[in-house]
FIVEX-206079 format. One line per 4 residues: their letters; for each residue x, y, z of N, C-alpha, C. Coordinates in pm, 1 decimal, m for minus. Example, Ala and Ser with C-alpha at 12.3 -4.5 7.8 and 13.67 -1.06 7.14 Angstrom:
<sites>
as = 1319.0/m569.0/780.0/1230.0/m450.0/780.0/1320.0/m330.0/780.0; 1285.0/m225.0/708.0/1367.0/m106.0/714.0/1290.0/3.0/787.0
</sites>
This chain:
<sites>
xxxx = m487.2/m403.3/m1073.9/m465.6/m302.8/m971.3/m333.9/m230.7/m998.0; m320.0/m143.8/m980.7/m204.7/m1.3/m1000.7/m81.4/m57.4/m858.7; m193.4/m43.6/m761.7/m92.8/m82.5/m661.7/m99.0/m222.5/m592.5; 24.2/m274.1/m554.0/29.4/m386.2/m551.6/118.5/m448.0/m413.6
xxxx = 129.3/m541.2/m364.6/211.3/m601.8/m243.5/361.6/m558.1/m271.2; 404.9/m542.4/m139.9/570.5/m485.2/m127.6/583.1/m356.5/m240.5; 505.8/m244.8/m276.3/502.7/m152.7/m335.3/525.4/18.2/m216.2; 601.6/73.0/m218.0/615.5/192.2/m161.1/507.9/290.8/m193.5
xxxx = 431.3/321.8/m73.0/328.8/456.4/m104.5/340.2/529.9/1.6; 294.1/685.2/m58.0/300.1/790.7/5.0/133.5/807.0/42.7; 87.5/847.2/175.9/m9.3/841.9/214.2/m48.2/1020.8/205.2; m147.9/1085.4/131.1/m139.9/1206.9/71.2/m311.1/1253.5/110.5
xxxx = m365.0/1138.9/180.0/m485.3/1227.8/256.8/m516.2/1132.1/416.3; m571.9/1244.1/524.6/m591.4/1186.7/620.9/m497.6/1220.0/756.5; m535.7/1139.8/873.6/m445.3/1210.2/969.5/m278.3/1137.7/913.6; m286.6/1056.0/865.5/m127.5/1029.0/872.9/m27.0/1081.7/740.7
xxxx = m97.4/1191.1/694.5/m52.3/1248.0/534.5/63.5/1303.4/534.1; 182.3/1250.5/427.5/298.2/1254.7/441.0/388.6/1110.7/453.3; 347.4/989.7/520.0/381.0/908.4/549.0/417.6/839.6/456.5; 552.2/771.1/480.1/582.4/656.7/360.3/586.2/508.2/391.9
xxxx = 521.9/424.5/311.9/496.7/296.4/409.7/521.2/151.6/285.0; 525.9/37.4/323.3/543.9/m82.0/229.1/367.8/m104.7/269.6; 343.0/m177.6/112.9/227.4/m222.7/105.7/181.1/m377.0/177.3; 121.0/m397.3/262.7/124.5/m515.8/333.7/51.1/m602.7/248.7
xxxx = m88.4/m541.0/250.0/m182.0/m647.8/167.4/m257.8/m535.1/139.3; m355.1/m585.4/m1.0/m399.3/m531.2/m94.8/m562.1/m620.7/m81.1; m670.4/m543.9/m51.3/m791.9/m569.5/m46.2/m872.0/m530.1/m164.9; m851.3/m579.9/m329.3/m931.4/m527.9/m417.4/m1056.2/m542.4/m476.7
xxxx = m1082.0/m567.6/m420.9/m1273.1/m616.4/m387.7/m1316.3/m428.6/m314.1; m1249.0/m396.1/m183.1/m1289.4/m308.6/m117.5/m1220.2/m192.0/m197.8; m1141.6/m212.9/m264.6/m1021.2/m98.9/m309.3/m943.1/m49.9/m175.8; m901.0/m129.4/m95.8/m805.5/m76.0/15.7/m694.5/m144.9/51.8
xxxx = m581.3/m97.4/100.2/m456.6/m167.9/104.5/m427.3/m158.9/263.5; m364.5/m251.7/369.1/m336.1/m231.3/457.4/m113.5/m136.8/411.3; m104.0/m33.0/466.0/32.7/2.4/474.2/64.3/m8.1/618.4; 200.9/15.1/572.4/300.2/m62.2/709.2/299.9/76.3/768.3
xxxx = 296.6/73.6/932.0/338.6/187.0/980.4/193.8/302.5/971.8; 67.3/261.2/925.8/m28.7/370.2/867.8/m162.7/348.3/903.4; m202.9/467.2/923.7/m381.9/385.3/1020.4/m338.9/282.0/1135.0; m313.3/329.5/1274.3/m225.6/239.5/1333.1/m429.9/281.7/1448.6
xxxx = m498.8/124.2/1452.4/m611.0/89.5/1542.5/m557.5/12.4/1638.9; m665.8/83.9/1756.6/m655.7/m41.6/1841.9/m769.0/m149.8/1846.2; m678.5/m266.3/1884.6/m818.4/m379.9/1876.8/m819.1/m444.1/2045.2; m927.3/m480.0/2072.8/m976.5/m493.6/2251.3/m983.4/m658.2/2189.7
xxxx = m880.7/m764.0/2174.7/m921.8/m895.3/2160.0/m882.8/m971.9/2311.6; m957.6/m1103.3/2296.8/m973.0/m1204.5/2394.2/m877.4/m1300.2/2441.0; m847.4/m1366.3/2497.0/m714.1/m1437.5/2497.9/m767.1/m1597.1/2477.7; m709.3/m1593.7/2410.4/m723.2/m1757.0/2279.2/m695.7/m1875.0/2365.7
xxxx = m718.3/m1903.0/2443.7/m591.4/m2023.6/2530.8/m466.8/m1994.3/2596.5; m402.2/m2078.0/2562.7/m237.7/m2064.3/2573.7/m162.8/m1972.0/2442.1; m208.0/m1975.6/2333.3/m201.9/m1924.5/2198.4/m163.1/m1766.5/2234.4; m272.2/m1701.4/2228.9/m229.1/m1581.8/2250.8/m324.8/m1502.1/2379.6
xxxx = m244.5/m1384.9/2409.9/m263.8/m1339.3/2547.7/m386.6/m1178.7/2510.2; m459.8/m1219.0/2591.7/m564.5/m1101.3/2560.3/m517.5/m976.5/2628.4; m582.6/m862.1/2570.8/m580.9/m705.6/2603.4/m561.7/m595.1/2475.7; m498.9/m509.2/2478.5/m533.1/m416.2/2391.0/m442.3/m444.8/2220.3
xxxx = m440.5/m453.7/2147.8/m327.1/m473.1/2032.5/m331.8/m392.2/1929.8; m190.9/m300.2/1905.7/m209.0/m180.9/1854.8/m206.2/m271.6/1636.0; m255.5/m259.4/1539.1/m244.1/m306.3/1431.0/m301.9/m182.4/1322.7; m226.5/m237.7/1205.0/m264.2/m120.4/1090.0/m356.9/m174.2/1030.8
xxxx = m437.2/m61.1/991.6/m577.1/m49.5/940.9/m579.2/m26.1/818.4; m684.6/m63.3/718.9/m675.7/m90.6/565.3/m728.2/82.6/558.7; m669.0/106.6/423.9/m681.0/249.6/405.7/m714.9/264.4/287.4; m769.5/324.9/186.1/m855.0/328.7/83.0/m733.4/350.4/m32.3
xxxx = m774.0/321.7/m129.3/m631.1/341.7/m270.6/m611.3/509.5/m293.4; m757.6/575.8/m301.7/m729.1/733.7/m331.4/m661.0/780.6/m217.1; m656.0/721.6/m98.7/m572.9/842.5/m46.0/m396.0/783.6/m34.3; m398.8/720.1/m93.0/m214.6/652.4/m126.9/m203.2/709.3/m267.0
xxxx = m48.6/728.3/m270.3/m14.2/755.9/m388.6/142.8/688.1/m417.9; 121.5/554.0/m558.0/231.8/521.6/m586.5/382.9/579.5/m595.2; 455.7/525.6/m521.4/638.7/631.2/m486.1/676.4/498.9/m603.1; 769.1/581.6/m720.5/874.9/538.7/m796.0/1008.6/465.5/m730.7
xxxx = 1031.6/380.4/m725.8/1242.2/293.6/m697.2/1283.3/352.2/m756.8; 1264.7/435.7/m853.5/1363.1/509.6/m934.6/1386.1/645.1/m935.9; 1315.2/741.5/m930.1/1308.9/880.1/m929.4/1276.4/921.6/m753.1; 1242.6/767.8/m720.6/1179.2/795.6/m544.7/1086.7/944.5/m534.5
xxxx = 1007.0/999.5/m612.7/890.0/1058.9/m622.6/790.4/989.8/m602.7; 674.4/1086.6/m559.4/481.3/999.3/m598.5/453.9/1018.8/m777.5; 424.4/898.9/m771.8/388.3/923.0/m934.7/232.2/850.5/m942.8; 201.9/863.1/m1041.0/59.9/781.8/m1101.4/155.3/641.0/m1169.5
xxxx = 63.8/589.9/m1181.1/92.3/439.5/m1249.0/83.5/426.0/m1466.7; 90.8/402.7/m1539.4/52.4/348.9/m1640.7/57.4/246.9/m1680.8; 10.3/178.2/m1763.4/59.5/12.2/m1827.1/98.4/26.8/m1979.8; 156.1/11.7/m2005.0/220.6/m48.5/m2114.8/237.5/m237.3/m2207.3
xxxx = 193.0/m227.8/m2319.0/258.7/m345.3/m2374.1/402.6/m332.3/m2443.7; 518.3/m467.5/m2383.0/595.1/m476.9/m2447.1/604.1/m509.2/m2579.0; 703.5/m554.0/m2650.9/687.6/m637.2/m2752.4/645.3/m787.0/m2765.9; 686.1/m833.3/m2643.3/613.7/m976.8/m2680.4/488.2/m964.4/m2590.4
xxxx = 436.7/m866.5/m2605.2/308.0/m832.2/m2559.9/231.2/m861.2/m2382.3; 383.3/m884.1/m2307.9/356.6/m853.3/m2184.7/275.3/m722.0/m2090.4; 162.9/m705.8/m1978.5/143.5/m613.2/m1978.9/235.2/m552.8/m1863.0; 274.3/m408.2/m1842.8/360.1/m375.0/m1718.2/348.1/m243.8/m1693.2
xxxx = 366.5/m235.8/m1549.2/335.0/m125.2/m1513.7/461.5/m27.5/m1522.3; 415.6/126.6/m1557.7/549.8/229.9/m1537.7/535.1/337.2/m1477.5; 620.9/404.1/m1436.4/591.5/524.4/m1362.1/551.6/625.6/m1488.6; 437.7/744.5/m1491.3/421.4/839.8/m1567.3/498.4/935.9/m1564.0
xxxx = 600.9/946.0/m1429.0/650.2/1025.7/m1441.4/837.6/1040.5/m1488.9; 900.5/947.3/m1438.8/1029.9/914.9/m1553.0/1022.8/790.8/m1650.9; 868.6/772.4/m1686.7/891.1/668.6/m1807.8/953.3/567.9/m1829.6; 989.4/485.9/m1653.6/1046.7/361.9/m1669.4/921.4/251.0/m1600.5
xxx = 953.9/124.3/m1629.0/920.2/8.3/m1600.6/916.0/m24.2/m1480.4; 821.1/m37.0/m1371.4/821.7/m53.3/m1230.1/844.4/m217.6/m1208.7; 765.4/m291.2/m1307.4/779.8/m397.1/m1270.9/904.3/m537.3/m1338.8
</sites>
């Protein structure tokens, strides 16, 4: 996968486009990532016991990979992803767009 947990993305389709968010979890079976702060649902749950208290609970919703777009730590732009082998033949990901090493 290109994108990955604790990774910065820019959300570039949809109502929340523009948004910059940390990657919570990564669903790659579905190709969707929950981001922090993004697709914000409500859920109508039950109250568990003593555990937890029922009524409305606002939570972020998994959002598809095409409409995120990987943000660089380094140039702090949206970039695309590439992989690269090192020399001792590690594989790693880099930004395409200043040609450094993300990971």
């Amino acid at each position: 996968m290109k994108i990955r947990r604790n990774d910065t993305v820019l959300v570039i389709i949809g109502r929340d486009r523009g948004k910059r968010g940390k990657v919570h979890r990564v669903y790659p079976q579905e190709d969707r990532v929950v981001v922090e702060g993004v697709n914000i649902v409500k859920r109508h749950t039950k109250p568990r016991g003593t555990a937890r208290q029922g009524g409305i609970v606002e939570r972020e919703g998994p959002i598809h990979l095409s409409n995120v777009m990987f943000v660089c730590a380094k140039c702090d732009r949206p970039t695309r992803v590439g992989f690269r082998l090192l020399e001792d033949g590690k594989k790693v990901r880099y930004c395409r767009r200043c040609q450094e090493t993300v990971d």
